[in-house]
N, C-alpha and C positions, 0 to 999 in steps of 0.2 A: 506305275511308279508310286512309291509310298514316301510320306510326307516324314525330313527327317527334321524338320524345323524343331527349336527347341519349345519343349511342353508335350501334352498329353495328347495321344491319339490313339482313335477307333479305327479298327475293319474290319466291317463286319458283311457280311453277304451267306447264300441259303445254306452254305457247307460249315461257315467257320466265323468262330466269334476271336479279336484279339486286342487288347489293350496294352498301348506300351506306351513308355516315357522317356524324351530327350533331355539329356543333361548336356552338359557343356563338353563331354570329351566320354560320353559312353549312352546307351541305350537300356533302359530297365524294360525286362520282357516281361509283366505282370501279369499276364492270362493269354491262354490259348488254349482254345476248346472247338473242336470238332464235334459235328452234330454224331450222334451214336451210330445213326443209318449206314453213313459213310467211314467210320473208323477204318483203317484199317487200307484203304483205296491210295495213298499214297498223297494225298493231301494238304493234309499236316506236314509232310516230309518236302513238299513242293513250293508251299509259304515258307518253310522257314530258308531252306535255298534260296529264293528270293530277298526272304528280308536281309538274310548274312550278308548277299552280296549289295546291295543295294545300302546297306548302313554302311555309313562314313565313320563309326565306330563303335570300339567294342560292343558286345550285347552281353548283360547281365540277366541271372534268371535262378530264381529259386525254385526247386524239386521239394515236394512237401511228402512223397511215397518215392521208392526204390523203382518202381516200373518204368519212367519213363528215362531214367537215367542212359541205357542204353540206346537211344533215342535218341539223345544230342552228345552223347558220345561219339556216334556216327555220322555225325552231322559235324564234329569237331570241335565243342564243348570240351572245355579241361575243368574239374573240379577247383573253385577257388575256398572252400571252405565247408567243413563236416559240422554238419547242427546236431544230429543224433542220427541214433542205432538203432535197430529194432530186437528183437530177443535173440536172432538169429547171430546178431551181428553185422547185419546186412546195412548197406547209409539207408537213411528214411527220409532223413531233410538233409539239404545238402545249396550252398550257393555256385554258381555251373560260371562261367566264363567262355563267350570267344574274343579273342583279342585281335584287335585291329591297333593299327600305330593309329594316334592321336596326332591329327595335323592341325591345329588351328589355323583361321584362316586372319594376318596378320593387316589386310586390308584394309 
């Protein structure tokens, strides 16, 4: 179970490094890296499964290359905003969205 308390959090273990940040009504996904050995094995795709469902909301995440776009595209990422292009035309930076309803807790 991941920590969705508001402020900064590590998880980190032998496969995967990630650093995110709780705000009041959304989650900033600031780094996710998979160690090089393991790319490609389904584990990155396996965290982030987990963390979609387990965050109580939205997740924010900026793409700084085109590659991994298709990535959280598939995972259900909507683009929320075009930073730049590359010569081809292609996004290169890009800010990604998945949206969950914001329920505060009125308690």
């Amino acid at each position: 179970m991941m920590d969705f308390s508001f402020g900064v959090h590590y998880v980190k273990n032998s496969w995967i490094s990630v650093r995110y940040v709780v705000g009041e009504c959304y989650v900033t996904l600031d780094s996710i890296e998979v160690i090089p050995e393991v790319r490609g094995c389904g584990i990155g795709t396996r965290f982030m499964r987990q963390f979609m469902e387990e965050s109580p909301y939205s997740i924010i995440l900026v793409i700084l290359y085109s590659r991994p776009l298709n990535f959280y595209y598939r995972l259900g990422f909507k683009i929320k905003s075009v930073d730049a292009f590359d010569n081809e035309g292609n996004i290169s930076s890009a800010t990604l969205i998945y949206e969950k309803e914001c329920v505060k807790d009125e308690s």
